[in-house]
C-alpha positions in Angstrom: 94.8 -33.5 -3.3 95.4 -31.8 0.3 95.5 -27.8 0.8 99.0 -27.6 1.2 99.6 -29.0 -2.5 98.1 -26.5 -3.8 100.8 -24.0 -3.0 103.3 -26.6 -4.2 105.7 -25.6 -6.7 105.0 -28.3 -9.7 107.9 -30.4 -10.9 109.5 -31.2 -14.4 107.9 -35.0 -14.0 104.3 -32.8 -13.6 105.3 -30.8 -17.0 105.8 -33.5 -18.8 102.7 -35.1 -17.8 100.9 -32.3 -19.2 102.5 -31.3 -22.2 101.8 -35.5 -23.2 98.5 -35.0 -22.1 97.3 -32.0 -23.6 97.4 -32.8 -27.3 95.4 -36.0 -26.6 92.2 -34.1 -25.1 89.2 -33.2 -27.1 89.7 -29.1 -26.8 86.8 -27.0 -27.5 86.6 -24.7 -29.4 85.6 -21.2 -27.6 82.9 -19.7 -30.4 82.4 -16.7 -28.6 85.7 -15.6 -28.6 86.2 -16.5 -31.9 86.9 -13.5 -34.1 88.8 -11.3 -31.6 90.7 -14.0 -29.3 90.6 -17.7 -30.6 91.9 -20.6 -28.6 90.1 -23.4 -26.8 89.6 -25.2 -23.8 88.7 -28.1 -21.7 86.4 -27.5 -18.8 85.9 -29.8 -15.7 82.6 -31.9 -16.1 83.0 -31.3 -20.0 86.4 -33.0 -20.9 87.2 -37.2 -20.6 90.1 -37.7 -19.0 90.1 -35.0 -16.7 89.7 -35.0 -13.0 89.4 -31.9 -10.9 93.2 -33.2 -9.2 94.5 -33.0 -13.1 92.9 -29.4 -13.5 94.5 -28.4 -9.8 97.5 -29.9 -11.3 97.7 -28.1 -14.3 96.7 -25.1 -12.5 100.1 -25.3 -10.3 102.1 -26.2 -13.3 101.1 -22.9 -14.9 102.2 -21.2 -12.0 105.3 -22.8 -11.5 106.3 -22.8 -15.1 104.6 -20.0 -17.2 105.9 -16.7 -17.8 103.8 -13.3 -17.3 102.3 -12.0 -20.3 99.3 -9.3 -21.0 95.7 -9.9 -22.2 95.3 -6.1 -22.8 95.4 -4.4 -19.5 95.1 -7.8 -17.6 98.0 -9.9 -16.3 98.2 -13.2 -17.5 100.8 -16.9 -16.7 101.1 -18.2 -19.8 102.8 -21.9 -20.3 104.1 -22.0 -23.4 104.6 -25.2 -25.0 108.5 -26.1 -26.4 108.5 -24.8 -29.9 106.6 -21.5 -28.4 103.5 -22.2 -30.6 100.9 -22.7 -28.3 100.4 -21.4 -24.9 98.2 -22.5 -22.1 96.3 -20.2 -19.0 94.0 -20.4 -16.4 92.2 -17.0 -15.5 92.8 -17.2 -11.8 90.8 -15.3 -9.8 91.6 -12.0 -8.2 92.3 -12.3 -5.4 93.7 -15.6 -6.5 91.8 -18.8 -5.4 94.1 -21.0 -6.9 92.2 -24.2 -5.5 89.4 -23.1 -8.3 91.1 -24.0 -11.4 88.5 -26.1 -13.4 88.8 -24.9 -16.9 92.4 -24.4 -19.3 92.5 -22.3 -22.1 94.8 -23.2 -25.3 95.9 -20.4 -28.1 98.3 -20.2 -30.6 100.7 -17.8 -30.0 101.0 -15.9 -33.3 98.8 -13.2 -32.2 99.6 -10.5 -29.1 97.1 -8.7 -27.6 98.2 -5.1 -26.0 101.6 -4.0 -24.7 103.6 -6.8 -22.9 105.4 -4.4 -20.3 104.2 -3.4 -16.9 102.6 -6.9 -15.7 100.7 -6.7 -12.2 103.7 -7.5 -10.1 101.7 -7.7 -6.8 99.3 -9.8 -8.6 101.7 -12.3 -9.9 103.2 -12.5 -6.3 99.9 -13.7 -5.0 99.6 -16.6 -7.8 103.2 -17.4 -9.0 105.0 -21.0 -7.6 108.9 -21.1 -7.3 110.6 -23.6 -9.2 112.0 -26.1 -7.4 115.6 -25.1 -6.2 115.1 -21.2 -7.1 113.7 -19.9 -3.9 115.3 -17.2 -2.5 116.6 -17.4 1.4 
């Protein structure tokens, strides 16, 4: 994957790849977070299937598809699946080094952690992708 696709927006044909793909990985589950923030993940190095180009891949999706959303005080792009029950992140960096992505975190959504107002605006600048045919100009 070259440096310049990194900073391209994903397409629907990329979202559809992952939301096939993601219920046929082996997640794991995230024990230490188990009592105050479940989900799970797949890690690079730790996952079958997955190549670092897939977690770069997913990384951009997130970006270009997911919606801001709050881990207490911490901004957050959140992909949510369809139906809304699941939701998929990546904790990029900050400053965001979105070529970095080697690990993707899956929740259910039923539970909200802090206030979902005032998101990190200049943060989400830095990491968000356009959709494809919404740019501004």
């Amino acid at each position: 994957m070259s440096d310049s696709s990194i900073s391209e927006p994903a397409n629907e044909e990329d979202l559809q790849w992952w939301l096939e793909l993601a219920p046929n990985l082996t997640w794991t589950w995230a024990k230490t977070y188990a009592d105050f923030a479940p989900h799970w993940y797949v890690a690079h190095g730790k996952t079958p299937g997955m190549t670092v180009e897939d977690y770069l891949r997913v990384g951009r999706i997130i970006r270009t598809f997911g919606e801001p959303g709050k881990f207490w005080r911490h901004t957050q792009i959140y992909l949510f699946t369809p139906d809304r029950a699941r939701k998929f992140w990546c904790m990029f960096e900050d400053p965001p080094v979105p070529h970095l992505v080697r690990l993707v975190n899956l929740a259910t959504t039923e539970r909200i952690y802090g206030s979902q107002t005032d998101f990190d605006e200049e943060w989400l600048q830095r990491v968000r992708l356009p959709q494809l045919g919404t740019e501004c100009g």
